[in-house]
C-alpha positions in Angstrom: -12.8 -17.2 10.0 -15.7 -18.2 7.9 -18.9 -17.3 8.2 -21.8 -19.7 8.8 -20.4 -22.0 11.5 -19.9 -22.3 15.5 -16.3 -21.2 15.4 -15.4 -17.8 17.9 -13.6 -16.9 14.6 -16.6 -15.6 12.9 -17.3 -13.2 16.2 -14.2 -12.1 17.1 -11.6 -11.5 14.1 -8.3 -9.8 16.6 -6.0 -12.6 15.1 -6.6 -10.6 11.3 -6.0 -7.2 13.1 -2.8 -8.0 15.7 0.1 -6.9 14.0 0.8 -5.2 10.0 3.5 -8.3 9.9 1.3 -11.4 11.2 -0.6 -12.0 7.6 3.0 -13.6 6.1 3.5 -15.6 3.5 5.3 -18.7 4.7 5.2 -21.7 2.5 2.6 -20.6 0.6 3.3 -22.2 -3.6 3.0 -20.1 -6.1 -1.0 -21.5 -7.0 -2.2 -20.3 -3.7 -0.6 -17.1 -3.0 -1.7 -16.4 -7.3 -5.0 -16.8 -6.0 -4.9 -13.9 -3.7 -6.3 -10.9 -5.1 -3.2 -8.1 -5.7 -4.8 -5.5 -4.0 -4.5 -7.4 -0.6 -1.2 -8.0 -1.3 1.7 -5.5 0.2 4.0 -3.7 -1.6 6.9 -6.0 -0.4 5.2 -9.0 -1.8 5.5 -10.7 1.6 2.1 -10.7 3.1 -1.4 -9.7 3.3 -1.9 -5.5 2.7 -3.0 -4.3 5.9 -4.8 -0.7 7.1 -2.5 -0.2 10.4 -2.5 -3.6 11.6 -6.2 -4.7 10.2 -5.3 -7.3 7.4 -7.4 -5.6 4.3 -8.9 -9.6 3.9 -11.0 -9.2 7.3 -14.6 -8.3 6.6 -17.0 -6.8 9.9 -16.2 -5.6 13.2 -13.8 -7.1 15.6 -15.5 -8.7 18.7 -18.8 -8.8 16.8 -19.3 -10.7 13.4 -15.9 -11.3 11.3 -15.1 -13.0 8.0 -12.7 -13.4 5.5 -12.7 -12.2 2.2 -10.1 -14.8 1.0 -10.5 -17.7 3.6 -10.3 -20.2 1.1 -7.1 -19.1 0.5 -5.9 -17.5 3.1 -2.1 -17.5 4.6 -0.7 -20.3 6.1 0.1 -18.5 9.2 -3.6 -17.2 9.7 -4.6 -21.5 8.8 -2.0 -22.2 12.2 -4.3 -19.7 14.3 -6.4 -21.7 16.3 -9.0 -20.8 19.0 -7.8 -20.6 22.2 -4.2 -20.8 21.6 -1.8 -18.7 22.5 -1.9 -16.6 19.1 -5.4 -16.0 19.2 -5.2 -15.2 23.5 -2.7 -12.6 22.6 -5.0 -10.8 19.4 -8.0 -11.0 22.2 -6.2 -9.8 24.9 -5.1 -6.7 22.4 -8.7 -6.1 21.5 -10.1 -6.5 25.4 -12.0 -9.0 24.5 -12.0 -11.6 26.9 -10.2 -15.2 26.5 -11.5 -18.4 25.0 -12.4 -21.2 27.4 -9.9 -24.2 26.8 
């Protein structure tokens, strides 16, 4: 989700505010996840910190303009979400926002 291109990502965001235990780490070394600022880091040490189920990385308002704070290095999980798949048609669907075009 990074600002400044033609991606849906960067109007829309319900991928980074689905579920508390979507932004996992996964296989993630040890350079990237020290990269990630401790404060968006949960307690567990297993994923991104979120408020409810909004990762504490996503920046604006779902549906409208979205970024990441951290996209640069950002989970692999939230790198495997791609437009249109069936990750990112169940976040919309959660946020009524209607489905990508494939």
């Amino acid at each position: 989700m990074q600002g400044g291109n033609s991606s849906p990502c960067t109007v829309c965001g319900a991928c980074c505010a689905y579920s508390d235990e979507w932004p996992r780490f996964t296989i993630e070394d040890d350079a990237t996840l020290d990269r990630i600022p401790a404060e968006l880091v949960n307690d567990q040490l297993s994923g991104m910190r979120c408020d409810g189920v909004r990762c504490l990385a996503l920046v604006g308002q779902i549906g409208v303009a979205t970024s990441c704070a951290i996209y640069a290095d950002r989970p692999d999980v939230c790198r495997a979400c791609e437009p249109g798949d069936h990750a990112c048609d169940m976040a919309r669907e959660r946020h009524g926002l209607p489905l990508l075009a494939r």
